[in-house]
C-alpha positions, -999 to 999 in steps of 0.1 A, spaced: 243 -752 -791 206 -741 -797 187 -736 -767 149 -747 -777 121 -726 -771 83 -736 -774 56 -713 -775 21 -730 -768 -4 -709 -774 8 -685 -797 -27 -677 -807 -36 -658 -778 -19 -630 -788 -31 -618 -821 -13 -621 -855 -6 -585 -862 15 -581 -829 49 -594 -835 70 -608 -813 111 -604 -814 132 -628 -810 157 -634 -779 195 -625 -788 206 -661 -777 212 -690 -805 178 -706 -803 154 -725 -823 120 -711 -821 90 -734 -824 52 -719 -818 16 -737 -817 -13 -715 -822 -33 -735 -794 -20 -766 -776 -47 -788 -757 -38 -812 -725 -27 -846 -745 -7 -820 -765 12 -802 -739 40 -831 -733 49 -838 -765 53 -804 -780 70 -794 -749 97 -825 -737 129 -814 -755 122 -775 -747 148 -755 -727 123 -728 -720 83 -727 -726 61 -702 -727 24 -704 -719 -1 -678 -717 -31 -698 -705 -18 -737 -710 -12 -759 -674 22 -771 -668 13 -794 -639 38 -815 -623 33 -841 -645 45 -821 -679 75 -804 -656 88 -836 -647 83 -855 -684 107 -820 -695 143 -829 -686 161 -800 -704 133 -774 -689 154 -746 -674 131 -715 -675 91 -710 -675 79 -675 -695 47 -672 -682 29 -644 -709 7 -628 -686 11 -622 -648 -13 -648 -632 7 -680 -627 -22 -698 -613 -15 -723 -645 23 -731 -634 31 -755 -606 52 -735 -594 59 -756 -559 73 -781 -585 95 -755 -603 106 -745 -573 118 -782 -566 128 -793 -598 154 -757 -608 128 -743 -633 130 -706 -630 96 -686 -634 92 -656 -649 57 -637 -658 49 -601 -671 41 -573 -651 23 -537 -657 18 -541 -691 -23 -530 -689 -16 -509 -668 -36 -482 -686 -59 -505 -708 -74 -526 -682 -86 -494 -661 -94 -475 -695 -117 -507 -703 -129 -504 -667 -142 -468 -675 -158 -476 -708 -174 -502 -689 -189 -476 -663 -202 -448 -687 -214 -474 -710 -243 -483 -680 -240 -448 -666 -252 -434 -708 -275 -469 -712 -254 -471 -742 -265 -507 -752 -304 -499 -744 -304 -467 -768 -280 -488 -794 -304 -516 -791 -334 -492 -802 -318 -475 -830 -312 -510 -846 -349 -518 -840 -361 -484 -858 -380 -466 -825 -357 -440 -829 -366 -433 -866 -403 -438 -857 -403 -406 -823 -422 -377 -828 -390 -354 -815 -362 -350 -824 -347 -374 -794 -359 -402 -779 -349 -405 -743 -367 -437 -727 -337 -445 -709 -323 -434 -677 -288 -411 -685 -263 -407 -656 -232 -387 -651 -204 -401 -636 -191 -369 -622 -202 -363 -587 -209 -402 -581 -188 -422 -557 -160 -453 -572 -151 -480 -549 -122 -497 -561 -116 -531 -545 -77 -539 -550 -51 -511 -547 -22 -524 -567 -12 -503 -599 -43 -511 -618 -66 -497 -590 -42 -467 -585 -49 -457 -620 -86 -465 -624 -91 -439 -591 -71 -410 -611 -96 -414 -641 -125 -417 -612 -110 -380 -601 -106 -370 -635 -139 -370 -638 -152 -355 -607 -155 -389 -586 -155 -395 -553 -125 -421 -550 -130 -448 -524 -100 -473 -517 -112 -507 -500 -91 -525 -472 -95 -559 -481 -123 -580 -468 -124 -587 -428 -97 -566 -421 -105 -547 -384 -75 -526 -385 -79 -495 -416 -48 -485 -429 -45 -449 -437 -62 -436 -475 -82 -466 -472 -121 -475 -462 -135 -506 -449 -146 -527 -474 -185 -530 -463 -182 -489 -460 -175 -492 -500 -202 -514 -509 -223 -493 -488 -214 -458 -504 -204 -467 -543 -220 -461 -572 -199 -479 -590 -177 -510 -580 -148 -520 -602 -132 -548 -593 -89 -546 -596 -78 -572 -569 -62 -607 -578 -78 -642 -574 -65 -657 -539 -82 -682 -520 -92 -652 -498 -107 -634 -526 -128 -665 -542 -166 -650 -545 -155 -617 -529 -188 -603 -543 -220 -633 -536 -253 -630 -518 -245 -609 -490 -225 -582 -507 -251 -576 -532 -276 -570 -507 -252 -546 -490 -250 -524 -522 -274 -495 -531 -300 -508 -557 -284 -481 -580 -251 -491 -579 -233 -510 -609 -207 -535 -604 -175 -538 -631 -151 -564 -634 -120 -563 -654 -99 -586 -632 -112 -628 -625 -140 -636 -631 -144 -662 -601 -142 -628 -579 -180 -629 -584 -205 -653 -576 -222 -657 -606 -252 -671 -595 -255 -647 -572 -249 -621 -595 -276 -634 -624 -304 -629 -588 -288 -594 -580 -297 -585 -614 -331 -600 -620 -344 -591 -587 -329 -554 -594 -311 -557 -559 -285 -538 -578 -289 -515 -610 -265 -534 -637 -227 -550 -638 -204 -553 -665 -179 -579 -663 -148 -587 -687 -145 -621 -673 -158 -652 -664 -155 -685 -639 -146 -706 -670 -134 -689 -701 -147 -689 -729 -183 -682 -718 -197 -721 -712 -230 -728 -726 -241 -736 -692 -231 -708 -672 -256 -688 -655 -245 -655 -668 -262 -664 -702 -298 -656 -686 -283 -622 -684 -272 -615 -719 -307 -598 -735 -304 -573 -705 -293 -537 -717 -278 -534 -679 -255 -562 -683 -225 -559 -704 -200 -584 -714 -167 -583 -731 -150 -616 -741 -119 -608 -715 -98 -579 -738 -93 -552 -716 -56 -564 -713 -55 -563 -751 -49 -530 -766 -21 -527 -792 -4 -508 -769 0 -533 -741 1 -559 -765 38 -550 -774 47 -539 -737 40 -578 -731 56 -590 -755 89 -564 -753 88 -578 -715 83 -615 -728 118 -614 -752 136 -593 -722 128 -621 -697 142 -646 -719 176 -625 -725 177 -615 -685 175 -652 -674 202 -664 -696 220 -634 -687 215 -636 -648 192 -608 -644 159 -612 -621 140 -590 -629 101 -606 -633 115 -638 -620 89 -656 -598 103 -691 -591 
């Protein structure tokens, strides 16, 4: 007998990344995007659903008799219930160490983009003061080398491991944080004011915890050097935003760059927007997980956690 698997928001991953299929008989049914009201009726007869970004509250879980196995594509599970997995037999499973290199890579493009003022000098080309300079160049903008400065990287799990070997790379002064409020300094690591105090650049590779909710608001901007730049490539609700958008236009700090947001996609109301004509403010619409290359690691990881749970294996297995 077919086991049936639902995929709900197929669209999240882009078109020209394909996607295997498991070695058990299955029927395979995808939806490019599936909204709330949508969620229980694609998903009720479904031995296994994946979900990159869709809830599964307890309400869906429970209306899904035949649900054995959750494939989270990603490796936040914030959208799963998972106490109600846990009580109802529904095995979890997310992806793990797929961006390994393309979220810190992303990071770093981040950095030398403020570091070079790439967006002011861009921005004047396009408006013709380039073409209208008297010398050959036409350097109105401050240019920075990142060799020599000083990283702090808040979160020390594989992504922040690899953004501090392209930091040394480079000639960077690496700075590991301990996490917030933490007396006792484990060895390799600095106390996490002591990194907001010395960096030059901040990027942000720590998950979103209750603990870690506005890690970065009011006072930590203050705390920073006016001509430090703040990056984030990891949640957006790591940063105040508000606090960020008074950071910026009171010059406390010199620029950010940020990946992510505190609701995705960008909202119409969210403060961040009053930032968006500044050349020190940079935004990507959250891709630094998306190269090709981790692309198909997620999705080689997505089929294998299929095939291991049916097989017994638990490898990924979070629930």
């Amino acid at each position: 007998m077919s086991s049936k698997i639902v995929f709900l928001d197929r669209e999240t991953i882009p078109a020209h990344i394909n996607i295997n299929r498991p070695n058990l008989s299955h029927l395979w049914v995808e939806y490019p995007y599936t909204s709330a009201d949508q969620v229980i009726a694609r998903s009720q007869d479904a031995e296994v659903i994946i979900t990159n970004k869709v809830v599964l509250d307890q309400t869906v879980l429970k209306a899904c008799p035949k649900l054995k196995l959750v494939v989270v594509a990603a490796t936040g599970t914030n959208n799963i219930d998972l106490k109600s997995c846990n009580q109802l037999g529904i095995a979890v499973y997310n992806i793990t160490h797929y961006a390994n290199q393309g979220v810190p890579e992303h990071a770093l493009m981040l950095m030398l983009a403020l570091a070079k003022n790439l967006i002011a000098y861009d921005q004047d080309v396009r408006q013709g003061q380039w073409q209208q300079a008297n010398q050959f160049c036409f350097t109105d903008h401050k240019i920075q080398n990142l060799a020599g400065k000083t990283l702090g990287i808040i979160g020390a799990g594989a992504l922040g491991q690899n953004m501090a070997q392209l930091g040394q790379a480079l000639g960077m002064k690496v700075l590991i944080s301990e996490h917030k409020g933490q007396r006792v300094i484990r060895k390799g690591r600095v106390s996490f004011y002591d990194v907001i105090a010395q960096a030059d650049f901040i990027s942000l590779h720590c998950p979103l915890t209750e603990q870690t909710s506005k890690l970065f608001s009011e006072e930590e901007f203050i705390a920073m050097k006016a001509t430090a730049y703040l990056i984030n490539t990891a949640r957006g609700p790591l940063v105040d935003e508000s606090a960020l958008v008074t950071a910026l236009l009171t010059k406390q700090i010199a620029g950010a760059a940020t990946d992510v947001t505190a609701t995705e996609p960008l909202q119409n109301n969210s403060p961040l927007n009053q930032l968006l004509h500044l050349p020190n403010f940079i935004m990507t619409p959250h891709i630094a997980w998306a190269s090709d290359e981790s692309l198909a690691n997620l999705c080689q990881q997505l089929i294998s956690n299929i095939d291991g749970f049916y097989q017994g294996s638990p490898h990924n297995r979070v629930i």
